[in-house]
TORPA-4810 file (N, C-alpha, C, O; in nm, 3 decimals):
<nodes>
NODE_1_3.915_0.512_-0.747_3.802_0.597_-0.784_3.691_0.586_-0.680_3.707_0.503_-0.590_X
NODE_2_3.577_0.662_-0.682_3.524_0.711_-0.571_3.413_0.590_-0.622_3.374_0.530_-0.522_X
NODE_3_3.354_0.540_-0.739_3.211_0.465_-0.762_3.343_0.326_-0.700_3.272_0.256_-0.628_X
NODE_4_3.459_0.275_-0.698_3.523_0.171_-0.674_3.498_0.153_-0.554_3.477_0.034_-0.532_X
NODE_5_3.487_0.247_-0.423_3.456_0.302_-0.323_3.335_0.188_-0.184_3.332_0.141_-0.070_X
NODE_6_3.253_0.205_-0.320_3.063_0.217_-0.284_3.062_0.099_-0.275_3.132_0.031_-0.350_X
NODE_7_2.972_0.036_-0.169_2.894_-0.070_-0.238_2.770_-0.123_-0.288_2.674_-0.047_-0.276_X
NODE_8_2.751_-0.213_-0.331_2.631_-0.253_-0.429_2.524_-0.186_-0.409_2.450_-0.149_-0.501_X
NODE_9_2.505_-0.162_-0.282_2.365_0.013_-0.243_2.408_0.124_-0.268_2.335_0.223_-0.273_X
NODE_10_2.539_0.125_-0.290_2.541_0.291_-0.343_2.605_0.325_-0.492_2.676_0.423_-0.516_X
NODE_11_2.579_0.261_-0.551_2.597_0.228_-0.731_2.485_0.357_-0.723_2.379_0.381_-0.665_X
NODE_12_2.599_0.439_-0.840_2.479_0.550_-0.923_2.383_0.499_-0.997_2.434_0.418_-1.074_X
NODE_13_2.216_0.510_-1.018_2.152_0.500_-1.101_2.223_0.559_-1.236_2.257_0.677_-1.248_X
NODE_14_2.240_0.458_-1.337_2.262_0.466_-1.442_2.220_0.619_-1.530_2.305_0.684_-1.590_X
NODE_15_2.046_0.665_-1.521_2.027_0.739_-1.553_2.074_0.837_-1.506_2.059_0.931_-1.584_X
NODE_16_2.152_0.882_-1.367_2.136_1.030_-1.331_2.315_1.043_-1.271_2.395_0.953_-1.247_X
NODE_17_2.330_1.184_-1.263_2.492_1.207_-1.229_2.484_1.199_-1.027_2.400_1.235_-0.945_X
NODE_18_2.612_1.137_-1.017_2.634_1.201_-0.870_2.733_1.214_-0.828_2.822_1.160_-0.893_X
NODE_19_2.769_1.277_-0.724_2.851_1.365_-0.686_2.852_1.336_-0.500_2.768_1.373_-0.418_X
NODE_20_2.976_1.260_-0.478_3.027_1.281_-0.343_3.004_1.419_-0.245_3.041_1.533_-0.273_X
NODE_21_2.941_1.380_-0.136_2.939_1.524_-0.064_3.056_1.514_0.018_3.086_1.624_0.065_X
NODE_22_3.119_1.439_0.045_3.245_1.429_0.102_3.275_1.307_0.133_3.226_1.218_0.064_X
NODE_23_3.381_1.266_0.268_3.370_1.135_0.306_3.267_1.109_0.424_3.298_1.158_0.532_X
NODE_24_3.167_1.049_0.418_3.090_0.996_0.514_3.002_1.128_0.510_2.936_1.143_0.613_X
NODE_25_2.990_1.201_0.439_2.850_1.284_0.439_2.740_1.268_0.324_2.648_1.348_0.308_X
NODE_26_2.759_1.163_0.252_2.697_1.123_0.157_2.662_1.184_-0.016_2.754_1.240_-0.077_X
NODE_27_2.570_1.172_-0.062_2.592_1.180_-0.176_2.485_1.269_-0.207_2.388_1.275_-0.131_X
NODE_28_2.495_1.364_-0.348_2.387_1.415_-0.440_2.347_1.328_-0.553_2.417_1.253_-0.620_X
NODE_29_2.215_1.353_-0.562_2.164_1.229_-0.659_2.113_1.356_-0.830_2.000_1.404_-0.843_X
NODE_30_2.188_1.371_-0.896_2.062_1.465_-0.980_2.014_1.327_-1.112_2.078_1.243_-1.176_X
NODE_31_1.891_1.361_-1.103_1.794_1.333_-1.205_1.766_1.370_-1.282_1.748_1.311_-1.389_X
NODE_32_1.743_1.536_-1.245_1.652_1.611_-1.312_1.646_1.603_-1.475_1.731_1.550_-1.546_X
NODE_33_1.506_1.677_-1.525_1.567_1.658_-1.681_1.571_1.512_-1.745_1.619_1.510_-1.859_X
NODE_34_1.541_1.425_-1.707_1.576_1.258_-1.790_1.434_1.193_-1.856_1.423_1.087_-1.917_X
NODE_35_1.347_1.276_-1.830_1.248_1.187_-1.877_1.231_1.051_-1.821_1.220_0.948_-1.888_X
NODE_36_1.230_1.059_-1.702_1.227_0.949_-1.574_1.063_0.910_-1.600_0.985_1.006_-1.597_X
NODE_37_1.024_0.816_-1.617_0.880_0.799_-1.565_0.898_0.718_-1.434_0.787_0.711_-1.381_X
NODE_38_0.971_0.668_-1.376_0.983_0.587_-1.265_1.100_0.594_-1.160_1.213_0.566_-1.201_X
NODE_39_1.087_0.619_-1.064_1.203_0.658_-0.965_1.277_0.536_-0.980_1.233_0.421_-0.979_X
NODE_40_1.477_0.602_-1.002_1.548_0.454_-1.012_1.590_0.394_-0.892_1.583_0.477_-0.801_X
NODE_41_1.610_0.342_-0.875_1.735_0.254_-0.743_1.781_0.374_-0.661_1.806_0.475_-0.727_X
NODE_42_1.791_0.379_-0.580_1.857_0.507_-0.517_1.958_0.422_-0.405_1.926_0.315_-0.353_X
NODE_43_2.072_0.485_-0.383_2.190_0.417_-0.304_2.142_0.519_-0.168_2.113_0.636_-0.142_X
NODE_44_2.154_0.394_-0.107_2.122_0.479_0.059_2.200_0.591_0.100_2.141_0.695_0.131_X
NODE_45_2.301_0.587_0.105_2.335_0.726_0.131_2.344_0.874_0.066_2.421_0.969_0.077_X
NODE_46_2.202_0.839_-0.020_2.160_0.966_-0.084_2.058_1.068_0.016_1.944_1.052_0.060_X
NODE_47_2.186_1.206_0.028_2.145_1.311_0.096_2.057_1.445_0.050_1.977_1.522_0.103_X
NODE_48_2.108_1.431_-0.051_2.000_1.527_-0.150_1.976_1.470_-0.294_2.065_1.421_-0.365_X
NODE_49_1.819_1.484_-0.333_1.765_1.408_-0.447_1.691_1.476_-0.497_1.579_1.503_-0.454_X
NODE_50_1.758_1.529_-0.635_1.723_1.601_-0.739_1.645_1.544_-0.888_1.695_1.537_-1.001_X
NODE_51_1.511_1.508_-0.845_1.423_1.470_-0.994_1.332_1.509_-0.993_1.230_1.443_-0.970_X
NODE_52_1.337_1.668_-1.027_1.211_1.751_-1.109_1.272_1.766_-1.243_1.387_1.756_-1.284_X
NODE_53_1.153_1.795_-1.300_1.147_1.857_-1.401_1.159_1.644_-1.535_1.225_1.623_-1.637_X
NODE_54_1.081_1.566_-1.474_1.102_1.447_-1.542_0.899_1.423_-1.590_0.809_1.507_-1.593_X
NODE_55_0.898_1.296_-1.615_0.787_1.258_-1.613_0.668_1.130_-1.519_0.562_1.070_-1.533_X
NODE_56_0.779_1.148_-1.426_0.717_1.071_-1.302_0.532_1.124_-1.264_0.482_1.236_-1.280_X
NODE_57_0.460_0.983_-1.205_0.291_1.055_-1.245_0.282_0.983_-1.076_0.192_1.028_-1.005_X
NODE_58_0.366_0.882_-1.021_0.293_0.880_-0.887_0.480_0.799_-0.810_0.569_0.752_-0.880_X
NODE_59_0.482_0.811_-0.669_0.590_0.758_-0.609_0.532_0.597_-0.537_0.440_0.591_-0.456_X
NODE_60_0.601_0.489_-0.583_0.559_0.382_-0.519_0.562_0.381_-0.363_0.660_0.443_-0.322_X
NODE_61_0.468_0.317_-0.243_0.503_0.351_-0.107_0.613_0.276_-0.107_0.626_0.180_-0.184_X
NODE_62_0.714_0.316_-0.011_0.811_0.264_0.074_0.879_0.311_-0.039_0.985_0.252_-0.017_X
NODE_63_0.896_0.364_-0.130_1.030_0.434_-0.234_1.158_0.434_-0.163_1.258_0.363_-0.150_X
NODE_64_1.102_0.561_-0.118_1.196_0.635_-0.014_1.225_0.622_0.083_1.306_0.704_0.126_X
NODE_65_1.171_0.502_0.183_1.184_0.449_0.300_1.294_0.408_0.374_1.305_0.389_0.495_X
NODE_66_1.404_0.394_0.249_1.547_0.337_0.298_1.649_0.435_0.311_1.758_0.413_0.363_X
NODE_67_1.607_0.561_0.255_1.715_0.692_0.249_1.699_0.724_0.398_1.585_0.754_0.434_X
NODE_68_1.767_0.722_0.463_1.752_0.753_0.593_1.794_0.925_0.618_1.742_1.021_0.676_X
NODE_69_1.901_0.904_0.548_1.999_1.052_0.571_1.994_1.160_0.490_2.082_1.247_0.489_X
NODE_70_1.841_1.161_0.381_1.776_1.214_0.259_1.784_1.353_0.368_1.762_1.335_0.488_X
NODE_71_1.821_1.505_0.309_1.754_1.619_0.360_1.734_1.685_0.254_1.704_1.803_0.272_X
NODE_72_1.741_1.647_0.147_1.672_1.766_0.036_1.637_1.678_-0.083_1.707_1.584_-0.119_X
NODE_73_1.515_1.720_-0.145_1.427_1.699_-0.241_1.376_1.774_-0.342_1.313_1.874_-0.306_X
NODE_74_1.385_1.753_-0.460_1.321_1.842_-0.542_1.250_1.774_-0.635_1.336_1.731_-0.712_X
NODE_75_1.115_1.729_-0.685_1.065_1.670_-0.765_0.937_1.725_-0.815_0.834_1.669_-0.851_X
NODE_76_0.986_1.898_-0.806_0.847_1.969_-0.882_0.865_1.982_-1.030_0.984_1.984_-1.060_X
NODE_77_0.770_1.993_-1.148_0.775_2.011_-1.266_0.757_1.846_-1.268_0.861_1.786_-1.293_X
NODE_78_0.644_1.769_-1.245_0.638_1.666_-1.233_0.470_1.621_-1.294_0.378_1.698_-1.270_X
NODE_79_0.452_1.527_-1.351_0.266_1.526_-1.470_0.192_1.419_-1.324_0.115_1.324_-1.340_X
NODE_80_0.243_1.469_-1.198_0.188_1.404_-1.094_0.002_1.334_-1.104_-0.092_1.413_-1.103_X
NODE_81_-0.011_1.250_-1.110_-0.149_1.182_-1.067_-0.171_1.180_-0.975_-0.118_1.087_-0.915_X
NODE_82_-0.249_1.261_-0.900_-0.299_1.278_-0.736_-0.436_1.222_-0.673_-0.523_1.274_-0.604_X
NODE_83_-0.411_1.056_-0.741_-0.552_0.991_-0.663_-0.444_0.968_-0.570_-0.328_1.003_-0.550_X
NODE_84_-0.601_0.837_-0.485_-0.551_0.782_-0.351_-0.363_0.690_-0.362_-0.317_0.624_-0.268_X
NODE_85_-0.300_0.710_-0.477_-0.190_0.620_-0.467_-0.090_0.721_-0.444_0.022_0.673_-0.422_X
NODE_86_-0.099_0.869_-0.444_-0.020_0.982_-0.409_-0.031_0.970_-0.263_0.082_0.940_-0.223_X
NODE_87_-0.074_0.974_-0.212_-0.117_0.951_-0.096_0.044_0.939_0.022_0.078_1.014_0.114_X
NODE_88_0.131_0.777_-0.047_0.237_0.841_-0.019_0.319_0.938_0.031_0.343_0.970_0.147_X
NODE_89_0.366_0.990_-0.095_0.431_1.063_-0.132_0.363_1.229_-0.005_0.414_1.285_0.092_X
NODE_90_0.289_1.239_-0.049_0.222_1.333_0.063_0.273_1.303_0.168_0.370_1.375_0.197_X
NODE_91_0.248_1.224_0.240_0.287_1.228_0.384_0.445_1.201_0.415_0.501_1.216_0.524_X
NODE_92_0.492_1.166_0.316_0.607_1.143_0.338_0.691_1.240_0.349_0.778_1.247_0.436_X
NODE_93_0.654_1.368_0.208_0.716_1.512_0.226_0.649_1.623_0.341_0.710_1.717_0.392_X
NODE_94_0.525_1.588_0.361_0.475_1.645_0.518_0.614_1.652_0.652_0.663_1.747_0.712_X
NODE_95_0.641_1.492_0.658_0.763_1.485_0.731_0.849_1.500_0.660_0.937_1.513_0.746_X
NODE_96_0.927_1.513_0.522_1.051_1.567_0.523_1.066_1.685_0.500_1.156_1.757_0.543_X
NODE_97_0.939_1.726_0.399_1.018_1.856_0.342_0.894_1.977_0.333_0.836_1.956_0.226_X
NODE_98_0.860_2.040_0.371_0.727_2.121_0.343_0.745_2.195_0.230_0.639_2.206_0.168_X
NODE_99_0.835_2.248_0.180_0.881_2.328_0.101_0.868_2.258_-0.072_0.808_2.292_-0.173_X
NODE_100_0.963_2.145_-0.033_0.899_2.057_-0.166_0.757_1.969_-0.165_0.728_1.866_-0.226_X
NODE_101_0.708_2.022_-0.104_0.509_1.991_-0.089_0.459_2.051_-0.167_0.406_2.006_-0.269_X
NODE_102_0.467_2.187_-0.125_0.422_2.311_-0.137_0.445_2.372_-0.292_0.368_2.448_-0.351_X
NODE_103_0.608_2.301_-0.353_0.592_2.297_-0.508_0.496_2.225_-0.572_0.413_2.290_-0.637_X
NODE_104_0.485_2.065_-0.568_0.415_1.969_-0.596_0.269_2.036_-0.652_0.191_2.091_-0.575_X
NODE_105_0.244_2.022_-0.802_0.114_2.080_-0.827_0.039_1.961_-0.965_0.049_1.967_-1.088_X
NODE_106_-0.020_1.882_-0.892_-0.065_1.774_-0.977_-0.140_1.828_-1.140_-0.169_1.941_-1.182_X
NODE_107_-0.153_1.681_-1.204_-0.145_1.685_-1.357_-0.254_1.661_-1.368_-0.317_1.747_-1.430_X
NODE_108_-0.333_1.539_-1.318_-0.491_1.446_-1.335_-0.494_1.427_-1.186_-0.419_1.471_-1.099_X
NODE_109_-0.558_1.382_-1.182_-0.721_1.342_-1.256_-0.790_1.527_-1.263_-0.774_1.632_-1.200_X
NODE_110_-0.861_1.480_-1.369_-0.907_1.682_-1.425_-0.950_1.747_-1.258_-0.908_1.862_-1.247_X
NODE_111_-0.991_1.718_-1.184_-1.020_1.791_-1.031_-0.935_1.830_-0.987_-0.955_1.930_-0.918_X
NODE_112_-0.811_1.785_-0.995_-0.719_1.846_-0.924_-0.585_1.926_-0.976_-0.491_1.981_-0.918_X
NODE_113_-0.630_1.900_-1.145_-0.519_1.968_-1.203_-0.479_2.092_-1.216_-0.546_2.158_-1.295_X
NODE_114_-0.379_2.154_-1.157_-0.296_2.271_-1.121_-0.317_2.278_-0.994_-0.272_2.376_-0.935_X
NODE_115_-0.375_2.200_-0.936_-0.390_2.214_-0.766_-0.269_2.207_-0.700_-0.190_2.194_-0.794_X
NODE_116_-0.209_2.208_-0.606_-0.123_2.178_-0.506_-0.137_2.054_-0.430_-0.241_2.035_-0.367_X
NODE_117_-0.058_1.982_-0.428_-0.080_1.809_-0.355_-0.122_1.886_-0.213_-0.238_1.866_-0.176_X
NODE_118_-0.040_1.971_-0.130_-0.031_2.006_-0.035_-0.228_2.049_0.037_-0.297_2.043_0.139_X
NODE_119_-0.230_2.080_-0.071_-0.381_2.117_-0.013_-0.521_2.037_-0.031_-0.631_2.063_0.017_X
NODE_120_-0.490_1.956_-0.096_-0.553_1.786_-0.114_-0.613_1.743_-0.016_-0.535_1.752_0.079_X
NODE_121_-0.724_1.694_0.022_-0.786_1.652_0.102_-0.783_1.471_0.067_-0.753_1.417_-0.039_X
NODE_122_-0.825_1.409_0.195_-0.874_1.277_0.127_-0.955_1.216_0.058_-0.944_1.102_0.015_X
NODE_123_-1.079_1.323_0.037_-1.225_1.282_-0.040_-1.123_1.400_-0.196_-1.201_1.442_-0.282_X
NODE_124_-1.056_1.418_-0.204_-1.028_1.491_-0.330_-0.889_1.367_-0.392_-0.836_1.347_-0.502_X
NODE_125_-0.879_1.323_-0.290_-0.724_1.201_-0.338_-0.772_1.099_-0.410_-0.710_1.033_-0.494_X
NODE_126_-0.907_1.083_-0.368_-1.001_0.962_-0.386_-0.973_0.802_-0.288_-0.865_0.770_-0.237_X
NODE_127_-1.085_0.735_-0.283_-1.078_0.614_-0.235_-0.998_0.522_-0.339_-1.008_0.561_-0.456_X
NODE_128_-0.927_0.417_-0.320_-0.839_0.334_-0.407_-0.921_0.221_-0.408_-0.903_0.173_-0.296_X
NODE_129_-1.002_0.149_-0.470_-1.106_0.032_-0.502_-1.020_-0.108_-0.540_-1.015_-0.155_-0.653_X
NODE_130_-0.944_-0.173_-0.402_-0.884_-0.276_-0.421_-0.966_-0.387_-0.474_-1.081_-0.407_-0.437_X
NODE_131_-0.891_-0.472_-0.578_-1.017_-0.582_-0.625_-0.925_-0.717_-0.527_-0.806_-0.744_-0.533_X
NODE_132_-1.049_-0.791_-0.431_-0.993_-0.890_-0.387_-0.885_-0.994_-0.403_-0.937_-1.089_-0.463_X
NODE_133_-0.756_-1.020_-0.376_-0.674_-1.078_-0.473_-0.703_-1.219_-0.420_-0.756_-1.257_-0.316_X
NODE_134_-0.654_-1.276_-0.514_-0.681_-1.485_-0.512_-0.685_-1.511_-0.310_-0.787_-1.558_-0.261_X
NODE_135_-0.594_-1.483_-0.243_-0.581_-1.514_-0.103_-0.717_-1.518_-0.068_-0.776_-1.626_-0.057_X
NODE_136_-0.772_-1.408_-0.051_-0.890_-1.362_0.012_-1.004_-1.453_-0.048_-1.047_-1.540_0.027_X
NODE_137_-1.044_-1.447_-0.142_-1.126_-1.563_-0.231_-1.103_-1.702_-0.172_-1.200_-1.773_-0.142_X
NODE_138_-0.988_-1.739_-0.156_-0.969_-1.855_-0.087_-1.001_-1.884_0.019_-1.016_-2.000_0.058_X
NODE_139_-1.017_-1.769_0.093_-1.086_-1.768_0.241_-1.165_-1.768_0.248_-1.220_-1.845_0.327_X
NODE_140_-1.247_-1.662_0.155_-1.381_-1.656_0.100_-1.475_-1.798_0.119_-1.581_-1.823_0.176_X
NODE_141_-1.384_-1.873_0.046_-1.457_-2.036_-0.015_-1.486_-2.096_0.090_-1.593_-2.149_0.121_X
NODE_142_-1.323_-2.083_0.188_-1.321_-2.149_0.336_-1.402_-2.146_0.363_-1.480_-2.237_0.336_X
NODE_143_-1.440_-2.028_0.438_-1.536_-1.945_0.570_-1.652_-2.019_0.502_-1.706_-2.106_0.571_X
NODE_144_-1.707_-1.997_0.358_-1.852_-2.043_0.264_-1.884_-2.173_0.323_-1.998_-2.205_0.355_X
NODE_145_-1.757_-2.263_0.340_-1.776_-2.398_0.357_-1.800_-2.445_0.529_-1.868_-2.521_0.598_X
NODE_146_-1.699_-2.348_0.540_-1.732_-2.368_0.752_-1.845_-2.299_0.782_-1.877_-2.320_0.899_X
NODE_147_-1.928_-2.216_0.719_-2.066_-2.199_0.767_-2.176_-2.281_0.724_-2.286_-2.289_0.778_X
NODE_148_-2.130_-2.349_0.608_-2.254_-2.438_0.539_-2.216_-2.553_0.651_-2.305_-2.631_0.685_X
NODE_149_-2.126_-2.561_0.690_-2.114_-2.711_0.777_-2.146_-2.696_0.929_-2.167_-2.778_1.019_X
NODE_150_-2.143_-2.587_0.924_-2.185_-2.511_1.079_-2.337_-2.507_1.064_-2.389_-2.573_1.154_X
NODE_151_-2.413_-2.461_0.992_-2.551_-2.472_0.934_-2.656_-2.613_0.951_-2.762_-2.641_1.007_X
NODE_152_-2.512_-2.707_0.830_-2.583_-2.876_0.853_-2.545_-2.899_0.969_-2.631_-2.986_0.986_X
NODE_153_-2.486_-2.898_1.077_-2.427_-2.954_1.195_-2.540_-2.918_1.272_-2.589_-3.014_1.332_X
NODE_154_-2.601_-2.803_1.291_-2.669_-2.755_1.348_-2.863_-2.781_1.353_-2.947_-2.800_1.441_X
NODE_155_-2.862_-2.767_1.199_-3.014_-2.902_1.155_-2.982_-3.001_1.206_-3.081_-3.058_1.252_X
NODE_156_-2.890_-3.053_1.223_-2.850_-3.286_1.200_-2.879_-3.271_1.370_-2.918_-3.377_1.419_X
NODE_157_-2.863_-3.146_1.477_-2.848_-3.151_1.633_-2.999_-3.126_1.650_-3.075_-3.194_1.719_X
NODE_158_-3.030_-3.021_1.580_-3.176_-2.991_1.603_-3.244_-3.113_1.571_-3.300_-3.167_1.667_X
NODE_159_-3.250_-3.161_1.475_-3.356_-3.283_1.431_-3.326_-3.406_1.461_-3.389_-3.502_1.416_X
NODE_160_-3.201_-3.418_1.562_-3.172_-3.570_1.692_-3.243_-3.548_1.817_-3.319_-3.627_1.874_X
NODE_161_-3.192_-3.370_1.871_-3.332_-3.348_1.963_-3.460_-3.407_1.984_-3.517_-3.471_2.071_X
NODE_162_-3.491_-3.344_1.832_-3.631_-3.305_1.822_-3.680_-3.529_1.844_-3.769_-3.585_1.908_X
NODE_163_-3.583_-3.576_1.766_-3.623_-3.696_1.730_-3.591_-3.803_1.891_-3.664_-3.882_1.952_X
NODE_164_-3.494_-3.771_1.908_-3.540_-3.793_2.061_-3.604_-3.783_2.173_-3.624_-3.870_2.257_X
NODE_165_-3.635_-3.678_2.171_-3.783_-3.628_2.249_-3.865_-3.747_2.187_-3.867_-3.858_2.241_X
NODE_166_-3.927_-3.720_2.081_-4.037_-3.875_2.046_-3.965_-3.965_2.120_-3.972_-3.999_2.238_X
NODE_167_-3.911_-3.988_2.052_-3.848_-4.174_2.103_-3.877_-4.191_2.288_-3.927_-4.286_2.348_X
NODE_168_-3.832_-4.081_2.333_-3.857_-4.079_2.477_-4.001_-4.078_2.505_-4.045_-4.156_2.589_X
NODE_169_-4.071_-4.004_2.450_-4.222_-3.982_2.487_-4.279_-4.141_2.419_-4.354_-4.209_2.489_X
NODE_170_-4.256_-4.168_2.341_-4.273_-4.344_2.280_-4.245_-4.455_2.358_-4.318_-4.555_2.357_X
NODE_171_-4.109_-4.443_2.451_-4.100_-4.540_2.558_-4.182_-4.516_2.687_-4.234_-4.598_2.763_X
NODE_172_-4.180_-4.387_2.690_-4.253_-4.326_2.813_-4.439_-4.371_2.798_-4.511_-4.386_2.897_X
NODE_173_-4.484_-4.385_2.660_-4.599_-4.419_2.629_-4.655_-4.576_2.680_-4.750_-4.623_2.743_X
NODE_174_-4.500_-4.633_2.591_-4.511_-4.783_2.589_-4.509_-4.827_2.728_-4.593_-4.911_2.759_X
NODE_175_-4.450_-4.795_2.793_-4.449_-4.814_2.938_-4.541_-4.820_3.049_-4.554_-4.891_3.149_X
NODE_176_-4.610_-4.703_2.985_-4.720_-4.634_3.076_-4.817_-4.776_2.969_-4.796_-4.883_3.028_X
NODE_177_-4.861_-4.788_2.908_-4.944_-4.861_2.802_-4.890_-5.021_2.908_-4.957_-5.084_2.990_X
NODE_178_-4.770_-5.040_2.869_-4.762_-5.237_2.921_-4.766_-5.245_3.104_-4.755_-5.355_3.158_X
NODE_179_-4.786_-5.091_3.205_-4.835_-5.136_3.281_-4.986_-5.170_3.338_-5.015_-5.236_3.438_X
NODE_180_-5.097_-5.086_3.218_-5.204_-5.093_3.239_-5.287_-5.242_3.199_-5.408_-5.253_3.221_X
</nodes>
């Protein structure tokens, strides 16, 4: 049998049918219709990928990054969310497909609904408001601590200066004083 065939990357997603395009020309993926909220596994040698008409609201980046030999797409009839996390997906069908762009007509956020992704700007995608994750905080603390020590290091040099100068002008005194 032809799934006996495949290996472990090219296992059908459970949810959707596929269909051999021949030998070594790869595969059709259909979706459509499943009430998908989330794109499944896709086997790399998927050449055409059929999931409109589901309930998918945004494409994770790098989804699609591994289909190399992908030439057709269809994922209009879709409750698309077109903030900055579409963003993706946009540029990605820019380079593959203009045609399935040009279907693409987002759900939310209320500004852009019935719009066309295709005609989306970046101040309409919105900015994405990352909240610092633990790493950065940790550096945060670092850097807090190598400037407070950069700070005292810097008083403790100034005020040996400063305190040496006396001491010098004190011997320089005493001196001048035990030859008179």
């Amino acid at each position: 049998s032809l799934l006996f065939h495949m290996t472990q990357a090219e296992v059908c997603p459970p949810s959707c049918n596929c269909k051999s395009l021949g030998e070594m020309k790869g595969l059709q993926i259909d979706c459509s219709s499943r009430k998908l909220k989330e794109v499944p596994a896709l086997p790399v040698s998927t050449k055409r990928l059929y999931l409109q008409n589901n309930s998918l609201t945004t494409i994770p980046p790098g989804a699609f990054d591994n289909l190399l030999s992908l030439e057709e797409v269809k994922i209009f009839d879709n409750p698309w969310n077109c903030d900055c996390h579409i963003l993706y997906l946009k540029l990605w069908l820019e380079d593959l497909s203009e045609t399935s762009l040009a279907n693409i007509r987002c759900a939310t956020p209320a500004p852009t609904r019935m719009k066309p992704l295709k005609q989306l700007t970046g101040n309409e995608l919105g900015i994405c408001k990352r909240s610092l994750p633990i790493k950065c905080l940790q550096f945060f603390w670092r850097d807090l601590i190598l400037i407070a020590a950069a700070i005292i290091t810097l008083i403790l040099v100034a005020w040996a200066q400063k305190f040496s100068k006396k001491l010098v002008c004190q011997i320089k005194l005493s001196q001048y004083a035990s030859r008179r």
